[in-house]
C-alpha positions as CSV (number, residue, x, y, z in Angstrom):
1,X,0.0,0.0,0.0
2,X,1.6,3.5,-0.8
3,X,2.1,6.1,2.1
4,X,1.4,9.4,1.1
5,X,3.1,12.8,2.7
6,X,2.3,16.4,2.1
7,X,5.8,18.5,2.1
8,X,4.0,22.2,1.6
9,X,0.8,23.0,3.5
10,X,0.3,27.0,4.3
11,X,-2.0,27.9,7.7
12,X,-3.4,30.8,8.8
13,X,0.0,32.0,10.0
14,X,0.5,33.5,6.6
15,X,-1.7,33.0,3.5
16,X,-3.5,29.7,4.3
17,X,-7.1,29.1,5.3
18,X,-6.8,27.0,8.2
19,X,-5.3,26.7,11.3
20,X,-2.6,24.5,12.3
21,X,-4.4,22.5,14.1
22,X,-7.0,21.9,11.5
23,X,-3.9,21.2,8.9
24,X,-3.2,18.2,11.3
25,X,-6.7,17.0,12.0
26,X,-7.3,17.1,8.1
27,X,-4.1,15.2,7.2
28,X,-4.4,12.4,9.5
29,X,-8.3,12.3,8.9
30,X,-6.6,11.5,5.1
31,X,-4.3,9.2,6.2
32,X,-1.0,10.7,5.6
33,X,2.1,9.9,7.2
34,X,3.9,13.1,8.0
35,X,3.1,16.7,6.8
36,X,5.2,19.9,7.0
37,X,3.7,23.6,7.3
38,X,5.4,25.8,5.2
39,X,4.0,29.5,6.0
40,X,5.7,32.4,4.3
41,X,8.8,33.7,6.7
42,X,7.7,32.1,9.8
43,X,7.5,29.1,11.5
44,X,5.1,29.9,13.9
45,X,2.3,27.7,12.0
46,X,4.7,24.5,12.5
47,X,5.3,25.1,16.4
48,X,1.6,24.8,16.3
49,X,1.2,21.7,14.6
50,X,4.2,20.0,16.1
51,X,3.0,20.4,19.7
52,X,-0.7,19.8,18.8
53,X,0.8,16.7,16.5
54,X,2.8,15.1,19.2
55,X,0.7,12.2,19.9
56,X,-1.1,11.8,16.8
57,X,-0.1,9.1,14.4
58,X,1.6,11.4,11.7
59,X,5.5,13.1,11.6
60,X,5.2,16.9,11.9
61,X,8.2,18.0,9.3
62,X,9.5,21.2,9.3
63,X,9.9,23.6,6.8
64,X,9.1,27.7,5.6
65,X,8.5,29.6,2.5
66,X,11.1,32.4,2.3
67,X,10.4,35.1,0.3
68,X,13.7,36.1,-2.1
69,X,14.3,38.9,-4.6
70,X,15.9,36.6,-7.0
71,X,15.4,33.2,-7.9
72,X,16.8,31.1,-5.4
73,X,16.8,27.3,-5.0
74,X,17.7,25.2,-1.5
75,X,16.7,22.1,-0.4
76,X,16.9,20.3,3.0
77,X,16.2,16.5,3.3
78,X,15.1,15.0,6.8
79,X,14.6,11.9,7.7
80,X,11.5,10.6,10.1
81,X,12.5,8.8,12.6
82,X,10.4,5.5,13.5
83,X,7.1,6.2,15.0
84,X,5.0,3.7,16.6
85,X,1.7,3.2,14.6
């Protein structure tokens, strides 16, 4: 069976349309695996979700939209650790 994750989800701490909180209920409710809230130039949104997170079955990533003046490319790879299911 595939295990899906969702690597760019924006809240209400910048230009989304829910709250953290909700971004969490909503992925597990779907079944993902791990998520990351990416809100623009702050990580506020993902503090959320990692504490509300913490005992759900799903790895909180984290992660932010910067805003740049030029194009700019950087990518950072984590790895989940093992969660019990």
């Amino acid at each position: 069976m595939a295990e899906y994750i969702d690597l760019h989800i924006h809240s209400d701490h910048s230009d989304g349309l829910q709250s953290p909180r909700d971004a969490v209920d909503q992925a597990v409710q779907r079944g993902l695996k791990a998520m990351a809230i990416c809100d623009h130039d702050t990580i506020s949104g993902h503090l959320v979700a990692e504490a509300y997170g913490r005992m759900m079955p799903i790895e909180i990533l984290s992660g932010v939209a910067g805003r740049a003046r030029r194009p700019v490319v950087f990518s950072r790879n984590r790895f989940p650790r093992n969660r019990a299911s």
